[in-house]
SEMARVO-985107 format. One record per residue (C-alpha): z, x, y; residue number from 1. Coordinates in Angstrom, 1 decimal. Example, Ala and Ser with C-alpha at 12.3 -4.5 7.8 and 13.67 -1.06 7.14 Angstrom:
2
FISE,7.8,12.3,-4.5,1
FISE,7.1,13.7,-1.1,2
//
This chain:
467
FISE,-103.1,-20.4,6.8,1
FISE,-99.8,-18.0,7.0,2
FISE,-99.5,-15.2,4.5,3
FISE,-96.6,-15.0,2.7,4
FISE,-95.4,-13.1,-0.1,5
FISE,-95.6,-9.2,-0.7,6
FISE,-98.9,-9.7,-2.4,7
FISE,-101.0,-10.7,0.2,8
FISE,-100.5,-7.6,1.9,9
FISE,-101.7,-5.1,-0.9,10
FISE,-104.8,-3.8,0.5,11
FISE,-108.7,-4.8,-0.5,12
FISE,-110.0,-3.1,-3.8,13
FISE,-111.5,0.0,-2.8,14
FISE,-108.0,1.1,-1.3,15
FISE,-106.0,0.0,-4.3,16
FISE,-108.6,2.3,-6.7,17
FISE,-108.2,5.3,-4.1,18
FISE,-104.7,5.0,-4.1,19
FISE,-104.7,5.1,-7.5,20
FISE,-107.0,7.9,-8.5,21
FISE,-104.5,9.7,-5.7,22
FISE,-101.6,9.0,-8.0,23
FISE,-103.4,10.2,-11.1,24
FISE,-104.2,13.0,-9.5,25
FISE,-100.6,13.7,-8.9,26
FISE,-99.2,13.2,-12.0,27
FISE,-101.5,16.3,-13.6,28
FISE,-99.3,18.4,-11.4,29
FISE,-96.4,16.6,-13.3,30
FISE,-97.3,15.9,-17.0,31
FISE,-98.1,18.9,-18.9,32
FISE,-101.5,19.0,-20.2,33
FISE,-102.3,18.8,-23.8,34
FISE,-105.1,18.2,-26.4,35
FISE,-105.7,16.8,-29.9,36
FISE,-108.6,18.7,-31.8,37
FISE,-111.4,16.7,-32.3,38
FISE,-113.7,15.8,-34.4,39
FISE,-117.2,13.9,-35.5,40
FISE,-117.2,11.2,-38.2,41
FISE,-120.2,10.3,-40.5,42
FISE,-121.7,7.9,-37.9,43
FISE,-121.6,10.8,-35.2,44
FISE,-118.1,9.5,-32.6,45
FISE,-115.8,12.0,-32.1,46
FISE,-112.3,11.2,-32.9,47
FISE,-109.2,12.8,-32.6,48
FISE,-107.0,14.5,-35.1,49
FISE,-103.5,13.1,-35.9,50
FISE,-100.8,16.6,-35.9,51
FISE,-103.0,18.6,-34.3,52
FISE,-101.4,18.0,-30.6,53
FISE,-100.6,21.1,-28.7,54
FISE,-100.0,22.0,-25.2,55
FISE,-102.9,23.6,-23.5,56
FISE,-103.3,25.6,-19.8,57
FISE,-102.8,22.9,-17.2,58
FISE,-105.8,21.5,-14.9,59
FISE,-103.8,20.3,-11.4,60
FISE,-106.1,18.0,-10.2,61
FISE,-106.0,19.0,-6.5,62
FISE,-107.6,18.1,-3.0,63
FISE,-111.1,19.0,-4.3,64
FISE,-110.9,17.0,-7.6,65
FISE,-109.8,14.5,-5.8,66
FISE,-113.2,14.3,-3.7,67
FISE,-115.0,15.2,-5.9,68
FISE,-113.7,12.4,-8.6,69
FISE,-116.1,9.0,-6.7,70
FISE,-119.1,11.2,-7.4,71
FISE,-118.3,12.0,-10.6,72
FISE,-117.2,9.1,-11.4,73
FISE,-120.3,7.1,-9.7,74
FISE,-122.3,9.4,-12.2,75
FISE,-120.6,8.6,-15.2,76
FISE,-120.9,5.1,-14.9,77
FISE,-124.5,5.7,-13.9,78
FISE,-125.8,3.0,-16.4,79
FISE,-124.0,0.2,-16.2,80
FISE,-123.9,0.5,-12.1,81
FISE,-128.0,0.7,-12.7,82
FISE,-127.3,-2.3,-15.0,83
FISE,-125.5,-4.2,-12.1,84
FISE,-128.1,-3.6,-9.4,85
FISE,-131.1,-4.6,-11.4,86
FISE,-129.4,-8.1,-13.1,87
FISE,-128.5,-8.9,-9.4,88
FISE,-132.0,-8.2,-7.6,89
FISE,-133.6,-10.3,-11.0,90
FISE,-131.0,-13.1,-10.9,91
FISE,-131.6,-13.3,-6.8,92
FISE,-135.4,-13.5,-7.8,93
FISE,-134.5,-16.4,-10.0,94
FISE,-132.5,-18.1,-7.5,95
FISE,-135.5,-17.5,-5.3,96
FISE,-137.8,-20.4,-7.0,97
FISE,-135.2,-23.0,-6.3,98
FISE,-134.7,-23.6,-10.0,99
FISE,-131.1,-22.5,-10.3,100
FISE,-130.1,-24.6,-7.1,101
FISE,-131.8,-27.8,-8.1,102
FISE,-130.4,-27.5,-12.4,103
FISE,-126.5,-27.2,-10.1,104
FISE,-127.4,-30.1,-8.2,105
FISE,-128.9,-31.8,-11.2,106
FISE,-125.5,-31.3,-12.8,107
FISE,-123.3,-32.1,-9.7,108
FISE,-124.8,-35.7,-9.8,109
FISE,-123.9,-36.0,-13.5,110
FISE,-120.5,-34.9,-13.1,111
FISE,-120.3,-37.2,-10.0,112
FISE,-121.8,-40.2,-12.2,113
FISE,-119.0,-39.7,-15.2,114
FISE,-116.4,-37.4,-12.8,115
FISE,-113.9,-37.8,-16.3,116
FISE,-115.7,-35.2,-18.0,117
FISE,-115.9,-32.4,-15.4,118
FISE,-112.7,-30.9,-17.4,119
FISE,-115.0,-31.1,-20.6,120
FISE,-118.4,-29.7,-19.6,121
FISE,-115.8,-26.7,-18.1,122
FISE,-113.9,-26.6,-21.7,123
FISE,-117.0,-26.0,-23.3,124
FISE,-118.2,-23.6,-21.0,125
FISE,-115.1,-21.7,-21.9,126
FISE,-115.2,-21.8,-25.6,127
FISE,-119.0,-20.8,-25.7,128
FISE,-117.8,-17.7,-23.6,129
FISE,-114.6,-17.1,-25.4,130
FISE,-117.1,-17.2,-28.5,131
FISE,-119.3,-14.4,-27.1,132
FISE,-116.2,-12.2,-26.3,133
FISE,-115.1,-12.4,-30.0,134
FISE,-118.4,-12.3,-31.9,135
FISE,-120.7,-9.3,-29.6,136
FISE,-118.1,-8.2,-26.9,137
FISE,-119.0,-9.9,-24.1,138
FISE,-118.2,-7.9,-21.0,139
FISE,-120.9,-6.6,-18.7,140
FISE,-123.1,-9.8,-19.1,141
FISE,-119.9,-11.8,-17.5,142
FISE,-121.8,-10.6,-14.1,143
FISE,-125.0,-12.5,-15.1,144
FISE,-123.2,-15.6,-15.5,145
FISE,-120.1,-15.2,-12.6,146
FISE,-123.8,-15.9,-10.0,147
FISE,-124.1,-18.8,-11.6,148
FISE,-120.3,-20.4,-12.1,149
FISE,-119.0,-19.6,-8.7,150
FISE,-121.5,-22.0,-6.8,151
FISE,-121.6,-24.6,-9.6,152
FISE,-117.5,-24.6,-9.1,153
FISE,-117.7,-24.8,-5.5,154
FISE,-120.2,-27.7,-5.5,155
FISE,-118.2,-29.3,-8.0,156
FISE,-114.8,-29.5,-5.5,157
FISE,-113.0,-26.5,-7.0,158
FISE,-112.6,-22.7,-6.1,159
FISE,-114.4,-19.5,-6.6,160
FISE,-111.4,-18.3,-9.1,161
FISE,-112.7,-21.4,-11.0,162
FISE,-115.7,-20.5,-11.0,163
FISE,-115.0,-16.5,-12.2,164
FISE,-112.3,-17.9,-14.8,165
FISE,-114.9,-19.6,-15.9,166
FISE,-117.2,-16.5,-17.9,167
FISE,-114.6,-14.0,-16.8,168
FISE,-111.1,-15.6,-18.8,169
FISE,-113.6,-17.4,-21.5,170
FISE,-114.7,-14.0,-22.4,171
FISE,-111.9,-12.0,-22.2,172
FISE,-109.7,-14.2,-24.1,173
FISE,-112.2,-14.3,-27.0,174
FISE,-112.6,-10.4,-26.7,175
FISE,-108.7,-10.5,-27.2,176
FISE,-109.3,-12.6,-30.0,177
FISE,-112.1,-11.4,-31.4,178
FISE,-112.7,-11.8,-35.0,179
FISE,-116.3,-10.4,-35.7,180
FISE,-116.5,-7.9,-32.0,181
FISE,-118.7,-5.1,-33.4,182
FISE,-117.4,-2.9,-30.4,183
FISE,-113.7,-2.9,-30.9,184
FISE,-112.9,-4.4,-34.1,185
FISE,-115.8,-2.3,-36.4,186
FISE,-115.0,0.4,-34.6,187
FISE,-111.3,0.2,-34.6,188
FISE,-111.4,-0.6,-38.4,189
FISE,-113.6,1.8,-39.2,190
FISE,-111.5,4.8,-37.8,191
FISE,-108.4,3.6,-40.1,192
FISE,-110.3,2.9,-43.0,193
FISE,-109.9,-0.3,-43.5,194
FISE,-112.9,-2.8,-44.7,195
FISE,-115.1,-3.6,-41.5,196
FISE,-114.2,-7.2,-40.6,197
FISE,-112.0,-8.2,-43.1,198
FISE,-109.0,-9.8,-41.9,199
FISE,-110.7,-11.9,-40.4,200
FISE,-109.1,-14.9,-41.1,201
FISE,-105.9,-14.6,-39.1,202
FISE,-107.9,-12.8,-36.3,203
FISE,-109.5,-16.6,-35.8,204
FISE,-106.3,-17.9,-35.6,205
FISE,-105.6,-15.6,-33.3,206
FISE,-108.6,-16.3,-31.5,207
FISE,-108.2,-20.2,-31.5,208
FISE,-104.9,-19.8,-30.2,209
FISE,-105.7,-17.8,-27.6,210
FISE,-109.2,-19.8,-26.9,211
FISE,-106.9,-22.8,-26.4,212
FISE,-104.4,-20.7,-23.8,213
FISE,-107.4,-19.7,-21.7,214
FISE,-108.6,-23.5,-21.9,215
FISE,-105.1,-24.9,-20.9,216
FISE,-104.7,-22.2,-18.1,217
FISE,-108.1,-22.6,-16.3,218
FISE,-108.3,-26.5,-16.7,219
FISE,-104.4,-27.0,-15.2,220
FISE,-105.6,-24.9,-12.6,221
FISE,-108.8,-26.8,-11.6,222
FISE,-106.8,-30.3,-12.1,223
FISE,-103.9,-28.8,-9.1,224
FISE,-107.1,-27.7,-6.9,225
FISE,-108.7,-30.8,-7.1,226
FISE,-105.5,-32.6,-6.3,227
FISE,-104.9,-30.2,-3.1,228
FISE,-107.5,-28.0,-2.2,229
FISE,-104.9,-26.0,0.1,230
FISE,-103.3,-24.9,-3.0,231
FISE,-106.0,-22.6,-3.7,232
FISE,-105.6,-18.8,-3.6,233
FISE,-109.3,-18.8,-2.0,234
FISE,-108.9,-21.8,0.6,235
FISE,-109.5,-19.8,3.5,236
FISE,-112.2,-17.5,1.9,237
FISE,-113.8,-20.1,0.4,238
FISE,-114.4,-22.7,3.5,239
FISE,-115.8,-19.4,5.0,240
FISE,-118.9,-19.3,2.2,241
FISE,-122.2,-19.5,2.9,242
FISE,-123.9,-21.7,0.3,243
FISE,-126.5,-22.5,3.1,244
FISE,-129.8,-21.6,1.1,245
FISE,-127.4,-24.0,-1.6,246
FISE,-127.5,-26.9,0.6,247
FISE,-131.3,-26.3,2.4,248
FISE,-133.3,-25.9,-1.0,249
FISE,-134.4,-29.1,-2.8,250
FISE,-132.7,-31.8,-4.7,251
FISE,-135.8,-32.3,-7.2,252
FISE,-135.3,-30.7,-10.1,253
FISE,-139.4,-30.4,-10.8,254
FISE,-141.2,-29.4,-13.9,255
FISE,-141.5,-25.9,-12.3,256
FISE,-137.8,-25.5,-11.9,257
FISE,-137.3,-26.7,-15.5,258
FISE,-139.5,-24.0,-16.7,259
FISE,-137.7,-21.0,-14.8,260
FISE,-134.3,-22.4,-16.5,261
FISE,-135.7,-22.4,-19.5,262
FISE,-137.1,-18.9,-19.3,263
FISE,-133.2,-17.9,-18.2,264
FISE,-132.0,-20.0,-21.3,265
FISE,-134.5,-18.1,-23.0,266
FISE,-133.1,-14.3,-21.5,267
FISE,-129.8,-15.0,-22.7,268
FISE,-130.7,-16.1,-26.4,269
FISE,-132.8,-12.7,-26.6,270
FISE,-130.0,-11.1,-25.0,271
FISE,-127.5,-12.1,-27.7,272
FISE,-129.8,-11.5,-30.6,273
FISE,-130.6,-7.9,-29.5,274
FISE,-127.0,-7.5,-28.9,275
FISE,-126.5,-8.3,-32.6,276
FISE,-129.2,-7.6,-34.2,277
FISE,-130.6,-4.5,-32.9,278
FISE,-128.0,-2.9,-30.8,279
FISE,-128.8,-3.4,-27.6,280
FISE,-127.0,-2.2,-24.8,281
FISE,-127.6,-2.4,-21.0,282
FISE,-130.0,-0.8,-20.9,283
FISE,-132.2,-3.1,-23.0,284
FISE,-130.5,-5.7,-21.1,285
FISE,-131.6,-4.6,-17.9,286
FISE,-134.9,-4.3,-18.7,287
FISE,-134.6,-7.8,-20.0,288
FISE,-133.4,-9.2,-17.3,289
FISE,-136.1,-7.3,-15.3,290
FISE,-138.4,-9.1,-17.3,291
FISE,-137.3,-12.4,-16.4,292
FISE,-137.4,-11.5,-13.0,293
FISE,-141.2,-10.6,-12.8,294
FISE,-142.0,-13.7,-15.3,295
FISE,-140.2,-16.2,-13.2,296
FISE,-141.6,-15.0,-9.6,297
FISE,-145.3,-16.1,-11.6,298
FISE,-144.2,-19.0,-13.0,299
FISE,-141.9,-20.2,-9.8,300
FISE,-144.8,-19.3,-7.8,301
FISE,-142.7,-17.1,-5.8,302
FISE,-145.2,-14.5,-3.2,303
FISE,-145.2,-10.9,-3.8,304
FISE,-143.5,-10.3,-0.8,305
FISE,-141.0,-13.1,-1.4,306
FISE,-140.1,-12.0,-5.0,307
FISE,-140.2,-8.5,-3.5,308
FISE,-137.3,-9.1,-0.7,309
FISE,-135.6,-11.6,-2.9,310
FISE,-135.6,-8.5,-5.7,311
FISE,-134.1,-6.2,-2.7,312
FISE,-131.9,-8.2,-1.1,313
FISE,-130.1,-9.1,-4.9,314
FISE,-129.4,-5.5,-5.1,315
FISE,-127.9,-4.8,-1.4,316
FISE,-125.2,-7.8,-2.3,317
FISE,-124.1,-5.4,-5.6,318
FISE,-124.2,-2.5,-3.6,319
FISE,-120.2,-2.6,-2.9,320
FISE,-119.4,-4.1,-6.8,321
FISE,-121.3,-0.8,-7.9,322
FISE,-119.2,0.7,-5.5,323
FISE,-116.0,-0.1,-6.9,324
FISE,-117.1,0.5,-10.7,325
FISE,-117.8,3.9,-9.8,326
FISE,-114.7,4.6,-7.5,327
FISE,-112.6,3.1,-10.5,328
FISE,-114.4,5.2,-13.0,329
FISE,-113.4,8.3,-11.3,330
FISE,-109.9,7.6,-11.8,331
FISE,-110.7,7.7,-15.6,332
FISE,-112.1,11.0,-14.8,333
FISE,-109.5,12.8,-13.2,334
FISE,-106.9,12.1,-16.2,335
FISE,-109.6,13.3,-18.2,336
FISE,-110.4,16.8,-16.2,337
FISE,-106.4,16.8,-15.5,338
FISE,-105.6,16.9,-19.9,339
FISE,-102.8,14.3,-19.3,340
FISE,-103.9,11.1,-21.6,341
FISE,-103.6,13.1,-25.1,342
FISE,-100.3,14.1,-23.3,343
FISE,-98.8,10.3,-22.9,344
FISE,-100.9,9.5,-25.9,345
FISE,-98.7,11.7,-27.8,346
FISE,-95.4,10.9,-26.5,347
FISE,-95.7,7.3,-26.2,348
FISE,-96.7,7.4,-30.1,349
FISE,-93.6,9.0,-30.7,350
FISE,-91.5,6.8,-29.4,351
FISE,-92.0,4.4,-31.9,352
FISE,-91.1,6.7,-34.6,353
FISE,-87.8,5.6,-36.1,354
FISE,-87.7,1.7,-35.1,355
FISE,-87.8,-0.9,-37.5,356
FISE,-91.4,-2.0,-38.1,357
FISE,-91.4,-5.7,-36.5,358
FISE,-89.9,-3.5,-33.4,359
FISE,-92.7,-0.3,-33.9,360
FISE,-95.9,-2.8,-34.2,361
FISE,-94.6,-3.9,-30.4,362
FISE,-94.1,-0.5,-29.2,363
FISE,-98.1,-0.1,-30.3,364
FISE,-99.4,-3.3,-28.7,365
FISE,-97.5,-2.1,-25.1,366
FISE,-99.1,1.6,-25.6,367
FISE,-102.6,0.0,-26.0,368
FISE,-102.0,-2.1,-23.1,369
FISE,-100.7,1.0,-21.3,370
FISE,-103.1,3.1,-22.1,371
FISE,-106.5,1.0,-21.6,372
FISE,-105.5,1.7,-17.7,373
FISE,-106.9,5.1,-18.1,374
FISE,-109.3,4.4,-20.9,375
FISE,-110.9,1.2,-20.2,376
FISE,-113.4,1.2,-22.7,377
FISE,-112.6,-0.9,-25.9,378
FISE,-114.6,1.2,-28.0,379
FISE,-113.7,4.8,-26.2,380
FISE,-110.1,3.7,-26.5,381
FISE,-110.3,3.4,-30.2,382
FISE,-112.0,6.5,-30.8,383
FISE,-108.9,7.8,-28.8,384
FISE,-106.0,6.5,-30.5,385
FISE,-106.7,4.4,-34.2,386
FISE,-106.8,8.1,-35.7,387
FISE,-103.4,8.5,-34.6,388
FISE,-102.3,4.8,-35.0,389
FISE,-103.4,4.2,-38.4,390
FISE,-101.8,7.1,-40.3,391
FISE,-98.3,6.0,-38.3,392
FISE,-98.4,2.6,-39.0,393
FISE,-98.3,3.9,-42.6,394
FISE,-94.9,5.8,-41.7,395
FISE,-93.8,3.2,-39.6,396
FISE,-94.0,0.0,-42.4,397
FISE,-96.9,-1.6,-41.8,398
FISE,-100.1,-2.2,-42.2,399
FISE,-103.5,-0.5,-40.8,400
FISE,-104.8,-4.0,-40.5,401
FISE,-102.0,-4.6,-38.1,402
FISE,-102.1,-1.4,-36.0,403
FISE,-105.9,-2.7,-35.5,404
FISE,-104.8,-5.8,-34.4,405
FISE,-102.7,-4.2,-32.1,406
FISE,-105.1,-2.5,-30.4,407
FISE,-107.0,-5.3,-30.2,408
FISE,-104.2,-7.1,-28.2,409
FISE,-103.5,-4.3,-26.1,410
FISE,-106.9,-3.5,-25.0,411
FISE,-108.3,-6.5,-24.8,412
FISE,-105.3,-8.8,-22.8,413
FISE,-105.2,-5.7,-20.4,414
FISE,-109.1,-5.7,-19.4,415
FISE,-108.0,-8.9,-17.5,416
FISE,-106.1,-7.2,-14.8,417
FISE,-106.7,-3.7,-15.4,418
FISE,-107.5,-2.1,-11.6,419
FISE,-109.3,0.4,-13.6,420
FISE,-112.1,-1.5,-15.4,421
FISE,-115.1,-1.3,-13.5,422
FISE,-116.1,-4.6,-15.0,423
FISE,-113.5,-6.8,-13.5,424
FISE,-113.3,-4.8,-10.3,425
FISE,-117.1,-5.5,-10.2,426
FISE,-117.0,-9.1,-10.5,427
FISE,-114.1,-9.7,-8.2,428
FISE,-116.3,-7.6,-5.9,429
FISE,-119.1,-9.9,-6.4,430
FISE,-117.1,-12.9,-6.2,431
FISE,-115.5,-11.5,-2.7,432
FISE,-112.1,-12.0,-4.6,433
FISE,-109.5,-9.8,-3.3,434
FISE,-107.6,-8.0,-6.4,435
FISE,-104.0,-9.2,-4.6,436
FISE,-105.0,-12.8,-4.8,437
FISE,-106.3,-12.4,-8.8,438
FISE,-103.2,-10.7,-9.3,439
FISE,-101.3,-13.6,-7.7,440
FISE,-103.4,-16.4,-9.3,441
FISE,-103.1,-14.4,-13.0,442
FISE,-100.5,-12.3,-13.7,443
FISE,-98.6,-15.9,-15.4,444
FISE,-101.1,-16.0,-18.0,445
FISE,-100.8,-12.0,-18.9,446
FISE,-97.7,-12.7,-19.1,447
FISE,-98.4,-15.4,-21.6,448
FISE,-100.9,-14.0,-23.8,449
FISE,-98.8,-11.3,-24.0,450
FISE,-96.1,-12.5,-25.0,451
FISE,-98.0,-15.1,-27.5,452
FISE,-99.5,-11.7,-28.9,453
FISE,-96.7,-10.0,-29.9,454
FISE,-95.4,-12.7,-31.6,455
FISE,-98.5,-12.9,-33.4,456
FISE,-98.2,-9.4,-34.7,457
FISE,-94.9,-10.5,-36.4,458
FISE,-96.0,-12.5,-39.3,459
FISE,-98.7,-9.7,-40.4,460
FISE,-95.2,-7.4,-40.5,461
FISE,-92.9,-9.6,-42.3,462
FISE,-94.6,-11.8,-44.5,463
FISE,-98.1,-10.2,-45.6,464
FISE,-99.7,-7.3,-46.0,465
FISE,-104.0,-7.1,-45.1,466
FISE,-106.3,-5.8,-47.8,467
//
């Protein structure tokens, strides 16, 4: 197929995060470095103080930093790359016993038997994501279930884009959403004071609006591909897939292969209950998942050597997604070491100073947005800037509750496209999606959500006020 449009010449994602970490590590020669004084709250996170900014000696970021910043930055995200090699060698293990491939097939045939409720069984799929992203914060597990979606929407006559939309847009919208997200939203509401989870009421209707977006997008999307396959973004990456083992393994969906399911069924209950219950974070998840690996290679009846290679070879195919998460995290690290985000923090914040409130609460959401380029993390972005936020939405008119929301909006819309977030950059990675082409496919619905958000931040302005 001919290329066309400016888009499909932007380079693969490893070029796009080193051209940005070179441009970050320009402007430190440009902004003028600056600091907020810290300090540590009750439950031990350091946050910033509001007035306290001042201009500090300058850190240029120069040729050195610059090489330097993929090592660091390959350090720094240590754990979740560790996270992303292990939950790729145990899910290859899994796929190893055949039971994965032969449940897909099992629910190809059903979807061919009653083909009118493909768009359903994908709705659902959705929603039960978008649910995860707005209850526990669904984010790095999206790589445990993008293995699974991607070949069950191939099979099923769509794209791979389906098939990361899937976990990846389900997710993200609900973490946009979220009405209960212990990462963003406690967080967030604990730095401004404000009751933990209250307001919760029109954060759901923020969430079901958005829920419904994400729903509308994907399923509009998957209707056009299976109309015209040619229309798809992926069409020529896509034919060029090897689903071989796919195709070659069994149709029988035995007893055994039931059993391995079940134990993955079983991972990912335990997985959200010690998310919620008892904190767990990848770490425990990894070892989780590292359970299920060794459990299933007894129970598939997998050899030692089999479960062994099949363990090895999951973790070569997430060598160059780690990759990318660590490359992007060193962009993170030179704005950091450079003293420039307390900088733009500060100005930007001032900008809305002045404006009328329905005008300022805008202003807030597009700084969020702005600044979850350089600080990615939901919960390290709050930290960051709800101790400045909070006190100024006070000055500016409205409500904390709001400026929470907000941030919300901001942080979570943006982790969708975002070259910075080692999350998405991973999946795409995995997913062999060039970032060009998910920019192509998805920079409509930004723009939607977007603008759906920040006419949701209106009514909390003009007509109510959050206890």
């Amino acid at each position: 197929m001919e290329r066309k449009g400016w888009l499909n010449y932007i380079p693969d994602a490893l070029t796009i995060v080193l051209a940005i970490m070179f441009l970050i590590a320009l402007l430190t020669w440009i902004i003028p470095a600056g600091e907020f004084e810290t300090e540590l709250t009750e439950t031990g996170r350091t946050v910033v103080v509001p007035g306290t900014y001042h201009q500090v000696e300058s850190n240029p970021q120069g040729p050195q930093h610059y090489l330097m910043a993929p090592f660091k930055g390959l350090v720094s995200a240590a754990n979740i790359i560790a996270f992303v090699l292990i939950v790729g060698a145990a899910f290859k293990v899994v796929q190893a016993t055949g039971a994965i491939n032969a449940g897909l097939k099992s629910m190809i045939g059903l979807s061919e038997r009653f083909p009118r409720y493909k768009g359903v069984m994908m709705a659902l799929l959705i929603v039960l994501f978008s649910i995860a992203g707005a209850t526990f914060g669904m984010s790095e597990e999206v790589i445990v279930f993008v293995l699974i979606t991607i070949p069950l929407a191939l099979k099923l006559g769509y794209d791979s884009i389906t098939g990361v939309a899937i976990p990846f847009i389900g997710a993200g919208a609900g973490f946009a959403g979220a009405f209960m997200n212990p990462f963003t939203i406690g967080i967030a509401q604990g730095i401004a004071e404000v009751q933990v989870f209250s307001g919760w009421e029109y954060r759901l209707l923020v969430w079901a609006v958005f829920t419904g977006l994400a729903i509308w997008f994907v399923l509009s999307y998957m209707t056009k591909i299976s109309r015209n396959p040619l229309s798809s973004v992926m069409y020529a990456v896509d034919k060029e897939r090897d689903l071989s083992d796919f195709d070659r393994q069994t149709t029988a969906f035995t007893l055994r292969h039931k059993l391995v399911l079940f134990l993955l069924l079983a991972a990912i209950v335990i997985l959200i209950i010690g998310v919620n219950q008892f904190d767990w974070y990848i770490g425990e998840i990894s070892a989780l998942f590292f359970a299920l690996a060794i459990v299933a290679a007894v129970v598939g009846k997998l050899s030692v050597k089999k479960a062994s290679d099949s363990f090895v070879k999951g973790a070569e195919e997430m060598v160059y997604a780690a990759m990318i998460i660590g490359f992007a995290r060193g962009i993170e690290v030179l704005a950091t070491d450079g003293k420039i985000i307390h900088t733009m923090l500060d100005f930007a914040a001032s900008l809305a100073d002045g404006l009328p409130s329905y005008i300022s609460v805008q202003m807030m959401f597009i700084l969020q947005s702005f600044l979850n380029f350089f600080v990615p993390s939901g919960s390290g972005q709050a930290a960051l800037t709800m101790p400045i936020m909070a006190p100024l939405s006070d000055l500016l008119g409205f409500s904390r509750q709001t400026a929470v929301l907000a941030y919300q909006l901001g942080d979570g819309i943006s982790n969708l496209i975002v070259p910075t977030s080692g999350v998405m950059m991973g999946i795409l990675a995995i997913a062999k999606i060039p970032y060009h082409l998910w920019l192509k496919w998805i920079w409509k619905f930004i723009l939607l959500l977007s603008i759906v958000a920040m006419l949701m931040l209106i009514p909390p302005v003009l007509f109510f006020e959050w206890l």
